[in-house]
C-alpha positions in Angstrom: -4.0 -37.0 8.2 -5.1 -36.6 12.0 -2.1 -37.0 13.0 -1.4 -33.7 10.7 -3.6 -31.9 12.2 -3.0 -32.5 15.4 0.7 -31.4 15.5 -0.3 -28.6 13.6 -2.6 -27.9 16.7 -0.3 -28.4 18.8 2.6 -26.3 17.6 0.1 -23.3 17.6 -1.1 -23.7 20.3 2.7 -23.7 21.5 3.4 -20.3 19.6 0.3 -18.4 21.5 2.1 -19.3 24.8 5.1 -18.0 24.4 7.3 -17.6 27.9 8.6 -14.5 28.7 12.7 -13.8 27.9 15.4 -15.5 30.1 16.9 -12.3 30.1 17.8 -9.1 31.7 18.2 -6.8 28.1 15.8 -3.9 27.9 15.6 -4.5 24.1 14.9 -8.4 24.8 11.7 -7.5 26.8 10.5 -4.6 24.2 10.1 -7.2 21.3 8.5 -9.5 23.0 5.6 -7.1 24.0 5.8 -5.8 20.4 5.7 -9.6 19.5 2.6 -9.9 21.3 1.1 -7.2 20.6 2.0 -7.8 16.8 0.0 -11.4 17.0 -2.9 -9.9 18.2 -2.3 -11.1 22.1 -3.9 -9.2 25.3 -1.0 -7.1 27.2 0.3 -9.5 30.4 0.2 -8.0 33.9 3.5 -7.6 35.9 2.7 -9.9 38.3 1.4 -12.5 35.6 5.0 -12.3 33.8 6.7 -12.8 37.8 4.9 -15.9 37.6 5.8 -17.0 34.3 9.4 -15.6 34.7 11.1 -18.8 36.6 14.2 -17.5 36.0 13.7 -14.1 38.3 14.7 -11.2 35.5 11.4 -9.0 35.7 12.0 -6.0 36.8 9.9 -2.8 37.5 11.9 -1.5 34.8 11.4 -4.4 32.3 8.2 -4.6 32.9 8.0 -0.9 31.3 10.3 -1.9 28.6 7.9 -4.8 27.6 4.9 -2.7 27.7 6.6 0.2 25.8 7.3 -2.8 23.0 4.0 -3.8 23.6 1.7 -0.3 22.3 4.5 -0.8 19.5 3.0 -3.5 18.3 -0.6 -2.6 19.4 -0.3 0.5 16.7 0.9 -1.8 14.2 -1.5 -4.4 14.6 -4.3 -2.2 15.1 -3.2 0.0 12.1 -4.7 -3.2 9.7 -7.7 -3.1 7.9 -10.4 -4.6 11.0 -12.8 -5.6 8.2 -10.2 -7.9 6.2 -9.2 -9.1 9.4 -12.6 -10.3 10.6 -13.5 -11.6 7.0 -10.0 -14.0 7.0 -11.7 -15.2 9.7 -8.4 -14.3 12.1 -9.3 -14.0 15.4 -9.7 -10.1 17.8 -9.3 -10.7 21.4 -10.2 -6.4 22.2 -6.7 -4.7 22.0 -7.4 -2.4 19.8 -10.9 -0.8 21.2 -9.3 2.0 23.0 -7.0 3.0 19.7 -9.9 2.9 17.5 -13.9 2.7 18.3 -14.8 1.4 15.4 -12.3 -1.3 15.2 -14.3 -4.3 16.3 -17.3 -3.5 14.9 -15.4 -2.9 11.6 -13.9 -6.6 12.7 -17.7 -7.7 13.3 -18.9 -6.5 9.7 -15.9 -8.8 8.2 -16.5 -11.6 9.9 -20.0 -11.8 9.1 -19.6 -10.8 5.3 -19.8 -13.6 2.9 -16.8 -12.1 1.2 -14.7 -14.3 3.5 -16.2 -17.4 1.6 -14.7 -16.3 -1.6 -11.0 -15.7 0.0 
């Protein structure tokens, strides 16, 4: 059972470190910002993705492509209902504060509601 749970860990914990694209497609570098976004993740600097890019394929103009993708999947993810997400217990790492004001405290309310205890 520990063992269980520890790959399950581990493959997670894989999935929130995603590496860049190897690639030089505009369209590559959209949906992984929308990916991103989509999960919930804070937006990557251009010179953190340079150093996660080994391969040398960030651009200037990738880098705008992947944050285009990413506010695509900012508005997606932060078009959710802020309460259920906070009372499913998922967690809110900010991205959606300048969208929406009330977001996290709407995120705040669900995550301290006992209504997640009878999910």
């Amino acid at each position: 059972m520990k063992t269980k749970l520890l790959l399950m860990t581990l493959l997670l914990a894989g999935c929130s470190t995603q590496p860049p694209p190897m690639s030089n497609a505009a369209q590559d570098w959209i949906d992984y910002g929308q990916l991103r976004a989509e999960n919930g993740w804070l937006k990557q600097s251009q010179s953190k993705l340079t150093k996660l890019d080994s391969d040398g394929y960030l651009t200037p103009e990738l880098y705008m492509a992947y944050e285009n993708g990413y506010e695509q999947g900012r508005a997606t993810y932060c078009a959710q209902n802020a309460y259920m997400l906070g009372v499913t217990g998922k967690p809110y790492q900010g991205i959606c504060d300048k969208l929406d004001p009330f977001f996290q405290q709407d995120y705040m309310s669900g995550r301290s509601s006992t209504a997640g205890s009878r999910l």
